[in-house]
C-alpha positions in Angstrom: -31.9 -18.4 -35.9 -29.0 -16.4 -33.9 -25.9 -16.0 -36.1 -22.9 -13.9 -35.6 -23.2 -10.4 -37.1 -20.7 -7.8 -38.2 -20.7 -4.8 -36.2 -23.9 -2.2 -36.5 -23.0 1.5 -36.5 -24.8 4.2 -35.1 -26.8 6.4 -37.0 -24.2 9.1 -38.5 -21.1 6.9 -38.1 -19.2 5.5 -40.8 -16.9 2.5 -40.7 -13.8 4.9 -41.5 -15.0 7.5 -39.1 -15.0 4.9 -36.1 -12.8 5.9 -33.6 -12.3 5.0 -30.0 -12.5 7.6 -27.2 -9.5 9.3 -26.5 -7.6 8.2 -23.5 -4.1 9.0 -21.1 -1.8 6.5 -21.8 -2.3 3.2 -19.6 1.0 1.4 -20.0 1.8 -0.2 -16.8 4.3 1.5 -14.5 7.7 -0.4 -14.6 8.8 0.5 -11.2 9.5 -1.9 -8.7 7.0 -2.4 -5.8 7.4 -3.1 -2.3 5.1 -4.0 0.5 4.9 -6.3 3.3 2.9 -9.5 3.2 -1.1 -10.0 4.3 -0.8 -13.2 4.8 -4.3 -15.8 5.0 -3.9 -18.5 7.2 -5.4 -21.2 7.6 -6.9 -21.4 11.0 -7.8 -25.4 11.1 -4.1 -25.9 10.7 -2.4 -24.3 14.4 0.9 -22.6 14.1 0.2 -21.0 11.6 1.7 -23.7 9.4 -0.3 -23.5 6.4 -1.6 -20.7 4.0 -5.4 -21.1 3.0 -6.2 -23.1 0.3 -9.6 -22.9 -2.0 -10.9 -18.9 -1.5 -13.7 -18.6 -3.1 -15.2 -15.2 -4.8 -17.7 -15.6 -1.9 -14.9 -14.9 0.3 -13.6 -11.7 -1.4 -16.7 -10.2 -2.4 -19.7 -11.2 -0.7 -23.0 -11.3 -2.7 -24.5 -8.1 -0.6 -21.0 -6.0 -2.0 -21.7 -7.0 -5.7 -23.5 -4.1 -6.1 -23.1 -0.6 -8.3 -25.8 2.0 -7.4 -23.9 3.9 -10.6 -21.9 3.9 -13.4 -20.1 6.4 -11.5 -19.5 4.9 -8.6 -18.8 0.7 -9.7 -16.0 0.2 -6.9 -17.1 1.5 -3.9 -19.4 -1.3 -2.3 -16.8 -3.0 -4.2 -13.9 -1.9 -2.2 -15.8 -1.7 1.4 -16.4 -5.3 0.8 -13.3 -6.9 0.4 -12.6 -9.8 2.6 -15.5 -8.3 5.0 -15.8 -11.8 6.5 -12.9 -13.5 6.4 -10.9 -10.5 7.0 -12.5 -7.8 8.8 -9.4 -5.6 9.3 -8.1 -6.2 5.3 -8.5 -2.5 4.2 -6.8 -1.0 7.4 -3.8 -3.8 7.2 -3.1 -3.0 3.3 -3.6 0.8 4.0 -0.8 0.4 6.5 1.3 -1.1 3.3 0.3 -4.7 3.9 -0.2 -4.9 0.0 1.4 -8.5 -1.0 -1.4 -10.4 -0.3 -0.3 -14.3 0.6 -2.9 -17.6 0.1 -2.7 -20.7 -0.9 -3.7 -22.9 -3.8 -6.9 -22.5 -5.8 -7.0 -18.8 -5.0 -10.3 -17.1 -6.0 -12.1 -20.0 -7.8 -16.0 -19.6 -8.3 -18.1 -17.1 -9.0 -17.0 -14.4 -12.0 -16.7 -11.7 -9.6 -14.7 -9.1 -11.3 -15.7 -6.7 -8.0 -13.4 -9.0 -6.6 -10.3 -8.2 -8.2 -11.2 -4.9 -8.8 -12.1 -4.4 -5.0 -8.8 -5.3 -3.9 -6.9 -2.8 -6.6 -8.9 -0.2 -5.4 -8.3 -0.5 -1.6 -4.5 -0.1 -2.6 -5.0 2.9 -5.0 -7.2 4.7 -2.5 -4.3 5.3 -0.5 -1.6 5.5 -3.5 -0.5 1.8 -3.0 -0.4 -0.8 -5.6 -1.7 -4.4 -4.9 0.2 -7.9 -6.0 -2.1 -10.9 -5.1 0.9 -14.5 -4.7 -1.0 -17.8 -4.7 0.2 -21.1 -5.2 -1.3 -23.6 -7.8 -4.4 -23.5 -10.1 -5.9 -19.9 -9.4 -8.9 -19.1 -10.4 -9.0 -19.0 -14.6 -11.9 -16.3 -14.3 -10.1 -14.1 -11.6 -7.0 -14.8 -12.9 -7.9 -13.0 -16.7 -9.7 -10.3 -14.9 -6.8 -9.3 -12.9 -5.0 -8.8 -15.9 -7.6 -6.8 -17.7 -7.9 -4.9 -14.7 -4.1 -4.2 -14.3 -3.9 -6.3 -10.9 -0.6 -8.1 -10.1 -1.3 -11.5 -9.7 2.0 -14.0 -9.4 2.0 -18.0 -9.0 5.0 -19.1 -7.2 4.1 -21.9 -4.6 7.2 -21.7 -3.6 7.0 -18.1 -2.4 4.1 -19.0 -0.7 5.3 -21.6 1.2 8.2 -19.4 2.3 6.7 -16.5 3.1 5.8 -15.6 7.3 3.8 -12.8 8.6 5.9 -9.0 8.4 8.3 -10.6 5.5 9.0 -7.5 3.2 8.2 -8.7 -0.3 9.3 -6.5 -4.0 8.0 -7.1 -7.1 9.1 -6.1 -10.5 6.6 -5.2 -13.0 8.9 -5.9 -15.6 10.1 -9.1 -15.1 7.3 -10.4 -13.1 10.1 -11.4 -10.7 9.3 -11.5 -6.8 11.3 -11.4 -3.7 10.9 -11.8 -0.4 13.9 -9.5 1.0 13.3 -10.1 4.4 14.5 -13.9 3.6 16.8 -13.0 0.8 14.5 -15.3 -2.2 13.8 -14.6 -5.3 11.1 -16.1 -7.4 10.3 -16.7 -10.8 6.3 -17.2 -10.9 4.1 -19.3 -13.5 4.8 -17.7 -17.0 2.1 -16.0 -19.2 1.1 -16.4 -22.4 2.7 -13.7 -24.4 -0.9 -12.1 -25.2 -1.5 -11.9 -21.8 1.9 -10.3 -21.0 0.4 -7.9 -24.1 -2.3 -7.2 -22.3 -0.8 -6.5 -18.4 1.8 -4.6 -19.5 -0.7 -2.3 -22.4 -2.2 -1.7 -18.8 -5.5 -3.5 -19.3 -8.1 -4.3 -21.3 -9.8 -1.0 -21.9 -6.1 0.4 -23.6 -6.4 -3.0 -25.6 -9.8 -2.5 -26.7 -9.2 1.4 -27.8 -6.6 -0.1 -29.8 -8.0 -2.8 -31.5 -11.7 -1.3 -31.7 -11.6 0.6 -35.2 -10.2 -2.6 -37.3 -12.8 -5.2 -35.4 -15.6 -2.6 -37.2 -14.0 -2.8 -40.3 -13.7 -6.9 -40.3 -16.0 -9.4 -41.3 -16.7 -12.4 -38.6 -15.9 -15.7 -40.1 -16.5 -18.9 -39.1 -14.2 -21.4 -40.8 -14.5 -25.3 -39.6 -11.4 -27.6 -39.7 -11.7 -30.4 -42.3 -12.3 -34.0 -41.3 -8.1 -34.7 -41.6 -7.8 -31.3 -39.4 -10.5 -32.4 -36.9 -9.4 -35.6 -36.4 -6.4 -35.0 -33.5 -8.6 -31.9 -32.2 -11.4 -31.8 -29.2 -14.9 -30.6 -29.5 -13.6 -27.3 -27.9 -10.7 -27.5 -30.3 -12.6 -27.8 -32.9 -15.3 -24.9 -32.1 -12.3 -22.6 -31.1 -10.4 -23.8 -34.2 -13.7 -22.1 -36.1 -13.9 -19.4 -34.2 -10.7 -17.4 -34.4 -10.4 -14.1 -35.7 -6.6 -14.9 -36.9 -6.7 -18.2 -39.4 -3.9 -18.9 -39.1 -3.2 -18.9 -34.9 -2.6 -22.5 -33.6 -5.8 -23.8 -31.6 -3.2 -25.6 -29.4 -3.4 -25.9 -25.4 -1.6 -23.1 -23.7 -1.8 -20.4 -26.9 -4.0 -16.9 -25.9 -6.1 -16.6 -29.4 -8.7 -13.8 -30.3 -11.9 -16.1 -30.9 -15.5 -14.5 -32.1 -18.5 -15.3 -29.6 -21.7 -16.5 -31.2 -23.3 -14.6 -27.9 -22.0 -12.8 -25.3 -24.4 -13.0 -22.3 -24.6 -10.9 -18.9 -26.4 -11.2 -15.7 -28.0 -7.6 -13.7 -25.2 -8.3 -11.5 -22.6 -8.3 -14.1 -24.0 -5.7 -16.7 -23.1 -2.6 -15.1 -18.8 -3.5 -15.3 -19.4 -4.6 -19.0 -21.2 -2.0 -20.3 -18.4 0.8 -17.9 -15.6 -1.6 -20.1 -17.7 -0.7 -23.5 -18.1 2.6 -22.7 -14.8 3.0 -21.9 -13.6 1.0 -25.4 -16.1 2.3 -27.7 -17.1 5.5 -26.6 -21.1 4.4 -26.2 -22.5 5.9 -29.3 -20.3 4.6 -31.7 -22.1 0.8 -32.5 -24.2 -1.0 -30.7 -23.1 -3.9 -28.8 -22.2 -6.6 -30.5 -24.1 -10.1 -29.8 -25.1 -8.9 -26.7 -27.8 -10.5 -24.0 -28.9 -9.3 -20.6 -30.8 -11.3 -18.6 -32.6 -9.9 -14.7 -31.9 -13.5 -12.5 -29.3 -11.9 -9.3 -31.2 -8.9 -7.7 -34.7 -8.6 -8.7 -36.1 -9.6 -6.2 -34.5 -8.5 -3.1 -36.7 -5.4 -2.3 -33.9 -3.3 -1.6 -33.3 0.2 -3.0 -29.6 0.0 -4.3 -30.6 -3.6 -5.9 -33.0 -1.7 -8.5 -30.3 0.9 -8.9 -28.4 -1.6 -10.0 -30.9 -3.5 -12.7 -31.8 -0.3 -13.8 -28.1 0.1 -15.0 -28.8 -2.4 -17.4 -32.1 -1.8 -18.5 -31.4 1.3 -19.3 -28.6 0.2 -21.4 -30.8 -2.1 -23.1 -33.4 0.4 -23.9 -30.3 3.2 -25.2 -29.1 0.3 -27.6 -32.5 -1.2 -28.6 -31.8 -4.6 -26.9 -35.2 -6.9 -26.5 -36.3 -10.1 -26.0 -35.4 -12.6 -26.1 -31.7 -10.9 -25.6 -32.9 -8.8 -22.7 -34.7 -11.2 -19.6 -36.4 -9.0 -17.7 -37.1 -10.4 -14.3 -39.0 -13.6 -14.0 -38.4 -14.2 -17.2 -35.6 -16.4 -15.8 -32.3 -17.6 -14.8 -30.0 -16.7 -17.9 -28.8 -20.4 -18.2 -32.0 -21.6 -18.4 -33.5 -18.9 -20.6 -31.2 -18.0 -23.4 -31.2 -22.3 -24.4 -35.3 -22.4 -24.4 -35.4 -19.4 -26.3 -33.3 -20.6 -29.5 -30.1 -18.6 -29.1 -27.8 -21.5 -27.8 -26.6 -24.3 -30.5 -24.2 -26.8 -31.1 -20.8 -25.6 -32.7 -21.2 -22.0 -30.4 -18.4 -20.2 -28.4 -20.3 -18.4 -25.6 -18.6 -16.6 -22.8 -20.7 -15.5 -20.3 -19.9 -13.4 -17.6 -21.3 -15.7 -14.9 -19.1 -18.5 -14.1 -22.0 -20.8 -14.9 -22.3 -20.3 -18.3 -20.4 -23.8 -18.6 -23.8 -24.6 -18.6 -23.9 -24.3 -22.0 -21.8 -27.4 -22.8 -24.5 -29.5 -22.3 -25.7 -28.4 -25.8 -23.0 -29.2 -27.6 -21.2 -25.3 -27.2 -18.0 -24.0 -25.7 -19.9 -21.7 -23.0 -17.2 -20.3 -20.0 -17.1 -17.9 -17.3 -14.9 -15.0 -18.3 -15.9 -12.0 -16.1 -17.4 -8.3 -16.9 -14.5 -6.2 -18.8 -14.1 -9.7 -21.0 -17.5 -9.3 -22.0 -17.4 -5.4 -22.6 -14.4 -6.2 -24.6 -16.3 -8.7 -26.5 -19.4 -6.5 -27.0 -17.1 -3.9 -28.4 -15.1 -6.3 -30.8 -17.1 -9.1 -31.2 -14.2 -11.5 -30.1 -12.5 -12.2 -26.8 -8.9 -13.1 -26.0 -9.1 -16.7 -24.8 -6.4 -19.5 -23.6 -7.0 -22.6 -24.5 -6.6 -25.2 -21.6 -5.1 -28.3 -21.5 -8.1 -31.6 -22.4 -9.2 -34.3 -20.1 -11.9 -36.6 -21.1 -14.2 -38.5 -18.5 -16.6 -41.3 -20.0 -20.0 -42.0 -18.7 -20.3 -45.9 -18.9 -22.7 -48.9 -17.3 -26.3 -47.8 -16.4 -28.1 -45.0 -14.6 -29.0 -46.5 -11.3 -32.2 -45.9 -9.5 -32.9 -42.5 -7.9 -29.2 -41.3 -10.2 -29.5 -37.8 -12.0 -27.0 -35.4 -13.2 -26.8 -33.9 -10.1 -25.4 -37.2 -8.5 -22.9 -37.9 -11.3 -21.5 -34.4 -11.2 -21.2 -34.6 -6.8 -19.4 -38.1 -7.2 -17.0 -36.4 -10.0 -16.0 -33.5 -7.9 -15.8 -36.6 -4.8 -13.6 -38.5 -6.9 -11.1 -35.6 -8.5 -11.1 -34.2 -4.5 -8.9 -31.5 -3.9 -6.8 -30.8 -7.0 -10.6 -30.5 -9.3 -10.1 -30.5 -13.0 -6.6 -29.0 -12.6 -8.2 -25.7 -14.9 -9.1 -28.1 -17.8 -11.2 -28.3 -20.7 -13.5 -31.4 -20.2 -15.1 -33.5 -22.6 -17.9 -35.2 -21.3 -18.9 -38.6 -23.1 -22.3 -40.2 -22.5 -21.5 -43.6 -24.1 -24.6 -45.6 -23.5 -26.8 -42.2 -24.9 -28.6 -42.4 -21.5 -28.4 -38.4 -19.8 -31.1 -36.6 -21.4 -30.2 -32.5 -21.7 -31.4 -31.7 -17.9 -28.7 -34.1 -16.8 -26.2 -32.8 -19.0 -27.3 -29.3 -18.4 -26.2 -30.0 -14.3 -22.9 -31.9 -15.1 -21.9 -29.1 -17.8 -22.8 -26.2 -15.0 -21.0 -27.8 -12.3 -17.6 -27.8 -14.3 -17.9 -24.4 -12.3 -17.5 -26.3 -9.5 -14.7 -28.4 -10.4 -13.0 -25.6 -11.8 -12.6 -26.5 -15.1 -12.4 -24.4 -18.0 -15.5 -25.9 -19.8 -16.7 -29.0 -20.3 -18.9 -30.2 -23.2 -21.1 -32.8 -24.4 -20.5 -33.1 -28.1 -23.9 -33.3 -29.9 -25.8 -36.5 -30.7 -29.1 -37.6 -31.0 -30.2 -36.8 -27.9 -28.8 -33.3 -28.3 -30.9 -33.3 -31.4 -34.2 -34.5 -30.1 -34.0 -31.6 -27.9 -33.7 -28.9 -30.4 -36.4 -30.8 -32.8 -39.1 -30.6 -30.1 -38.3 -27.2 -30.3 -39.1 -26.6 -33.8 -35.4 -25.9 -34.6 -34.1 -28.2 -36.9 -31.9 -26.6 -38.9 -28.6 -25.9 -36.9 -26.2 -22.8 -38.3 -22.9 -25.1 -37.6 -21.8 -28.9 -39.1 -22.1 -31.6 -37.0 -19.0 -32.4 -35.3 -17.6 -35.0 -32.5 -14.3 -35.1 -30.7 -11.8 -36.4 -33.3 -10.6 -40.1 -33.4 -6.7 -39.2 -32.3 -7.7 -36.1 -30.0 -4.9 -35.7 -27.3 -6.6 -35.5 -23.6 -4.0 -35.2 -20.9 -6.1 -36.9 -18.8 -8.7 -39.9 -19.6 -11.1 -41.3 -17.0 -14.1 -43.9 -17.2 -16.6 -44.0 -14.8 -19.1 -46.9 -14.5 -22.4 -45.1 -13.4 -23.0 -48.8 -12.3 -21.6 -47.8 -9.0 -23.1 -44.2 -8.5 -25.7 -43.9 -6.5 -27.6 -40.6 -5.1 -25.6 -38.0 -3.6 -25.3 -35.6 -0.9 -22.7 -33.2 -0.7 -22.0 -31.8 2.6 -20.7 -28.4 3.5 -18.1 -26.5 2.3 -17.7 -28.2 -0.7 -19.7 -29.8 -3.5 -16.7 -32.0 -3.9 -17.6 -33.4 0.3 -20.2 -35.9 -1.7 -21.4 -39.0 -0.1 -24.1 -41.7 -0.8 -27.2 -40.3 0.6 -28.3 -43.7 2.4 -25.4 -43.3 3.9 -26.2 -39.5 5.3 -30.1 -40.5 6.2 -28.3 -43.2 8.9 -27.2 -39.7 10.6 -30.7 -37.9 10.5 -29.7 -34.3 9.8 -32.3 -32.2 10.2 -32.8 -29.0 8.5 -34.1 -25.9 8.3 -35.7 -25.3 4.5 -35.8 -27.4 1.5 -35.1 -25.8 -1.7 -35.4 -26.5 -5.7 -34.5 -25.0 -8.2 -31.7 -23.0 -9.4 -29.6 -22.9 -13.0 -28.7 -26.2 -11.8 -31.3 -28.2 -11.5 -34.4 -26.0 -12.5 -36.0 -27.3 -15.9 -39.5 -29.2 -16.0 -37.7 -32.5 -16.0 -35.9 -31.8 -12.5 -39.0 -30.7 -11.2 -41.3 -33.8 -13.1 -38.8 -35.9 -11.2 -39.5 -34.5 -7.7 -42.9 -34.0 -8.6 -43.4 -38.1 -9.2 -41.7 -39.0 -5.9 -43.8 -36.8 -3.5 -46.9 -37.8 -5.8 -45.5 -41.7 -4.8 -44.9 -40.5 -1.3 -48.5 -39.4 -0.8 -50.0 -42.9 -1.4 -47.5 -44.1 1.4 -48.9 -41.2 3.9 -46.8 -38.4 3.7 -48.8 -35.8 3.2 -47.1 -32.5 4.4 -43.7 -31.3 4.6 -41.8 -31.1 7.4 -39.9 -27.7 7.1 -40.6 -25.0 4.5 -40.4 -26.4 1.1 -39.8 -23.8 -1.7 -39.2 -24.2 -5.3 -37.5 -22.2 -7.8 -38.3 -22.7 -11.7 -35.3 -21.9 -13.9 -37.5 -19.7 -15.9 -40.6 -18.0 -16.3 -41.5 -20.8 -19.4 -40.7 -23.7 -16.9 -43.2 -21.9 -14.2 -46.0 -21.6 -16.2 -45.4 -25.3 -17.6 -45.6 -26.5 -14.2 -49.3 -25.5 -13.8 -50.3 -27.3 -16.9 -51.3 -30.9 -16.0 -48.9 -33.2 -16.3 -50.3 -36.9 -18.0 -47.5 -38.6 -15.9 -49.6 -36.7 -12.6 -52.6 -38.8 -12.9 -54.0 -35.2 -14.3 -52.2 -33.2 -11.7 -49.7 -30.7 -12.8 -46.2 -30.4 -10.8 -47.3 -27.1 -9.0 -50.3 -29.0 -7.6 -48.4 -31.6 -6.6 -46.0 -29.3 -4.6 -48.8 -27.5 -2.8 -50.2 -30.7 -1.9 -47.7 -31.0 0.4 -47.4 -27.3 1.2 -44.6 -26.1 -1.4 -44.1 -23.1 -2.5 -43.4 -21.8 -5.8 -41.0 -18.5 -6.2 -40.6 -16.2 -9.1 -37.5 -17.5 -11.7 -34.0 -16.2 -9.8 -31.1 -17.1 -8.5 -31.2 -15.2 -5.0 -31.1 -17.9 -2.3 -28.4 -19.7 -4.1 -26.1 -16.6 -3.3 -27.6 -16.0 -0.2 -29.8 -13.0 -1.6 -33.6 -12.4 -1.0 -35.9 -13.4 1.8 -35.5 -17.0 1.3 -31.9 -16.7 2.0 -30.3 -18.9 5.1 -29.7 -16.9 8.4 -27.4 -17.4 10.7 -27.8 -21.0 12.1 -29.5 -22.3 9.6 -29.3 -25.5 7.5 -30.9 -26.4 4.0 -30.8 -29.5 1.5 -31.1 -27.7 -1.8 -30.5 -28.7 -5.2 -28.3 -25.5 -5.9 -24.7 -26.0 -7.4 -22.5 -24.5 -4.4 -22.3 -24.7 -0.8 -19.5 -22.9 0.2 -19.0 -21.1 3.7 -21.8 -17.9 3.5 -22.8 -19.2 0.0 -26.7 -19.4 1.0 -26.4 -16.7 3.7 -23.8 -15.7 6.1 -23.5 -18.0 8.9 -26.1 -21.1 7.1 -25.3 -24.5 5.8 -26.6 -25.7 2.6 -26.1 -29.5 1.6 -26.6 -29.9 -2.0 -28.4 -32.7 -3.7 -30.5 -34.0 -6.9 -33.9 -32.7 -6.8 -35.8 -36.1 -6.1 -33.5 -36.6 -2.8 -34.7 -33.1 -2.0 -38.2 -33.8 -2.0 -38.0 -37.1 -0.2 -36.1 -35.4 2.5 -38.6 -32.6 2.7 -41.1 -35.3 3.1 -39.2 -37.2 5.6 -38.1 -34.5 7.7 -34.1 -35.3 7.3 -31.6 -35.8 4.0 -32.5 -38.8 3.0 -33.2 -40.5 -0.7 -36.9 -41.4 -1.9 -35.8 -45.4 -0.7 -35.9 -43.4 3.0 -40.2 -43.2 1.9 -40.3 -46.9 1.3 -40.3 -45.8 -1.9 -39.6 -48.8 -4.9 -38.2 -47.8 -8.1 -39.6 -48.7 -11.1 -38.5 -46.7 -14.8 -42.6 -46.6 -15.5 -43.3 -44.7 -12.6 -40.0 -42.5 -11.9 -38.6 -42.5 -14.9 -38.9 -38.8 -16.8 
């Protein structure tokens, strides 16, 4: 069983001879900076009379620029990258001192793309200029934190941003965090921080923080210390599991405080390895101990076939090798996608705090654990202290009532939640996610917690029960490291919601958003064609996903469709998952899902996440369209210039049968629970 371990020296280093490399000083400068404003507008809106809302990490670093060939040289795909899309002329303009960099709400949300923050520092610094990103509400928590690790100004001021016009000379003081627009005579007093962040900015980041605090996090026992049933009464299942997990007993677990919490496991991807290990490096010096709960798992660029990919991967596997890190802790590829693999191989539990470097590691919640995005230097931090600084959000509880519908999964819950919140998302919450008729087995939970990504919440979690249980028994694991716990009787939620999944139905969400969800009878009535049909994914990539569109092409093939009508590929969230599908499957009539696929000319790919981010030869081109069951269809998501429509796995295989997005209903297809019913 995984448990949390004190640190593990090196051979030849002692706990009193630990110390961190040595290091200039890092304290951020104090004087004031000026620039004039590089403003994003949004284009839909003429006039320019409104600043773009919703940037995703897509936007600011696309997936081809998330790449470092070296430890060496991280930044500099990085840095060439930066708004290559959305902004071709964006290094030019801020080298020209157009460093205040002006969007709208829900700035940088998505993906944990700390290239992203650290791109756009280092096209300021490469010319001697210093960066300051202003945004209006709700930025992106994951950006947000690695922006201040990384010593990049970020301010929240929507009212700055709503003032602010193209040439407007802006100042900013470092140490006030006080802006003003001089050419309009305003000054602004952004969103506060919490006084460990404040820490943090203005020690200069989160390597200077780690130096300092590195020798005493050797020296200190990890302990895990659950509230009492009084205590745990008027907390949250996050609450609680933070409450556990902090390194300082006595810190408040309240909503709003910055706390320094121990992680039962902190997992990377190949595509977010190389920054955490730089951030450990720089901390710890590399030789000093060896990471601490570390796990590295080959799902972004392993397949791609191109040169500087496998420089990349062999960043981390190298690092794994140097530090002795194996499997099941270190995926190598196929083995699978790292949201998939690290629950099937025993090292996720209930009662866990895991934050992952990917922004999907919400996933996580659906097994009764506090698992968030948090970026690369968070995770290098972690692996060199065992602990990460984390804010606790604000709570909002949603309620799964009535009954599962026919044709409803996780996936169609989640795309009617995001429909239904619209615009303003889960506000940067922590969700707790209630099934109350015990009805969504762990692959629908597994979608629903991922896709708090989506909705931009901090985490969401389904407290454990007995379905939560079930799961781990079949596993052979029966005895869990951490108590049982549920969200407390008087638990304070800022926000609480019901909704009847009486009235959901199956879902299609159309682009840019996963949130631009509607019923998918109603999108078959418009016949949209498309181009591939696609599988798979962290989302929606375990044998029950793909049992479930397995039965209704199986049930399609009696009615006499018997081939797909565009390109039909598959994508098993592990290597375990692809060689379950070739075992036959009882509920088959003796078939297994991968012959059912083939039947109607599927094809199965390795475990990995590349057409999801638009990597890899089954990435959308230019023109293209796709029904997938991937977890994000923003603009260049799938490939630059495609369209990807997301949807639960049995709507993609009807549609791939039927030739547009339609639901199985579309087949003539008759639900019955015997027959459809994993």
């Amino acid at each position: 069983m995984h448990t949390i371990e004190s640190a593990r020296l090196k051979p030849g280093v002692t706990r009193e001879s630990v110390a961190p490399p040595a290091a200039a000083d890092a304290a951020q400068s104090t004087a004031i900076i000026r620039g004039t404003a590089l403003i994003i507008w949004d284009l839909k809106v003429p006039g320019k009379k409104q600043k773009l809302d919703a940037i995703d990490t897509d936007q600011i670093t696309p997936a081809a620029d998330c790449v470092s060939e070296s430890l060496e040289t991280l930044d500099e795909r990085w840095k060439a990258g930066s708004f290559r899309y959305l902004m071709p002329d964006f290094r030019a303009r801020v080298h020209r001192g157009e460093t205040f960099l002006v969007a709208g709400d829900r700035f940088a949300i998505g993906s944990s793309r700390e290239m992203s923050p650290a791109g756009l520092k280092g096209v300021a610094e490469e010319v001697g200029l210093e960066m300051v990103v202003v945004c209006g509400q709700n930025m992106g928590d994951i950006f947000r934190r690695n922006a201040l690790n990384l010593g990049l100004h970020v301010v929240q001021s929507p009212e700055a941003v709503a003032d602010a016009r193209d040439g407007d000379t802006f100042s900013f003081d470092p140490r006030s965090r006080q802006l003003t627009n001089e050419t309009q005579g305003k000054t602004y007093d952004p969103v506060p921080l919490t006084p460990k962040e404040d820490e943090i900015r203005r020690s200069g980041g989160i390597f200077t923080v780690g130096r300092r605090e590195f020798k005493a996090s050797v020296q200190t026992t990890p302990a895990i210390e659950w509230p009492d049933p009084d205590q745990a009464r008027g907390m949250t299942s996050t609450e609680q599991i933070v409450w556990a997990h902090r390194v300082d007993k006595t810190a408040a677990a309240t909503p709003g405080a910055t706390l320094r919490v121990y992680a039962d496991l902190l997992p990377a991807s190949d595509g977010t390895a190389p920054f955490a290990i730089h951030t450990f490096n720089q901390i710890t010096g590399g030789r000093t101990i060896f990471p601490r709960q570390a796990a590295i798992a080959n799902d972004h660029f392993v397949f791609t076939g191109k040169k500087d990919d496998d420089k990349q991967t062999a960043i981390g596997r190298e690092f794994a090798r140097a530090h002795g890190i194996e499997k099941p802790y270190y995926a190598t590829p196929g083995d699978g996608i790292f949201h998939f693999y690290f629950p099937e191989q025993g090292l996720i539990v209930p009662g866990q705090f895991i934050p992952g470097a990917d922004s999907h590691s919400r996933a996580y919640g659906a097994y009764g654990a506090v698992g968030m995005g948090v970026g690369s230097t968070t995770l290098g931090f972690g692996w060199s202290t065992g602990y990460i600084f984390f804010t606790l959000a604000k709570a909002r509880r949603v309620v799964f009532g009535g009954r599962l519908q026919p044709w409803v999964s996780g996936k169609d819950i989640v795309l009617e939640l995001l429909r239904r919140w619209g615009v303003k998302q889960s506000q940067g919450m922590s969700v707790e996610l209630v099934d109350a008729n015990q009805q969504l087995r762990i692959a629908y939970r597994n979608t629903i917690a991922n896709m708090m990504a989506e909705a931009e919440a901090l985490n969401g979690i389904f407290a454990p029960d007995a379905i939560t249980e079930a799961w781990y028994r079949a596993k052979g694991i029966v005895d869990l490291p951490y108590p049982p716990f549920a969200p407390g009787a008087d638990a304070r939620y800022e926000i609480d919601e019901t909704i009847d999944l009486t009235g959901v139905t199956a879902m299609i969400a159309k682009p840019f958003s996963p949130g631009n969800a509607f019923p998918a009878e109603e999108v078959a009535r418009e016949r949209i064609t498309f181009d591939k049909a696609m599988i798979g994914s962290c989302t929606n990539g375990s044998y029950d996903d793909l049992l479930t569109a397995a039965l209704v092409i199986r049930a399609a093939r009696r009615q006499g469709a018997t081939r797909a009508a565009k390109p039909f590929v598959v994508f098993p969230g592990s290597g375990g998952v692809g060689r379950e599908i070739t075992v036959a499957d009882p509920r088959l009539a003796g078939e297994s899902i991968a012959d059912v696929f083939r039947s109607v000319g599927g094809v199965i790919r390795q475990s990995w996440c590349g057409p999801c981010f638009g990597q890899g030869p089954d990435a959308l081109s230019k023109g293209e369209r796709a029904i997938t069951s991937f977890n994000r269809n923003w603009q260049n998501r799938m490939g630059l210039g495609g369209e990807g429509y997301l949807a639960s796995p049995a709507v993609v295989a009807a549609s791939a049968l039927v030739g547009y997005m339609a639901p199985p209903s579309e087949l003539g297809l008759e639900w019955n629970p015997e027959d459809f019913d994993v």
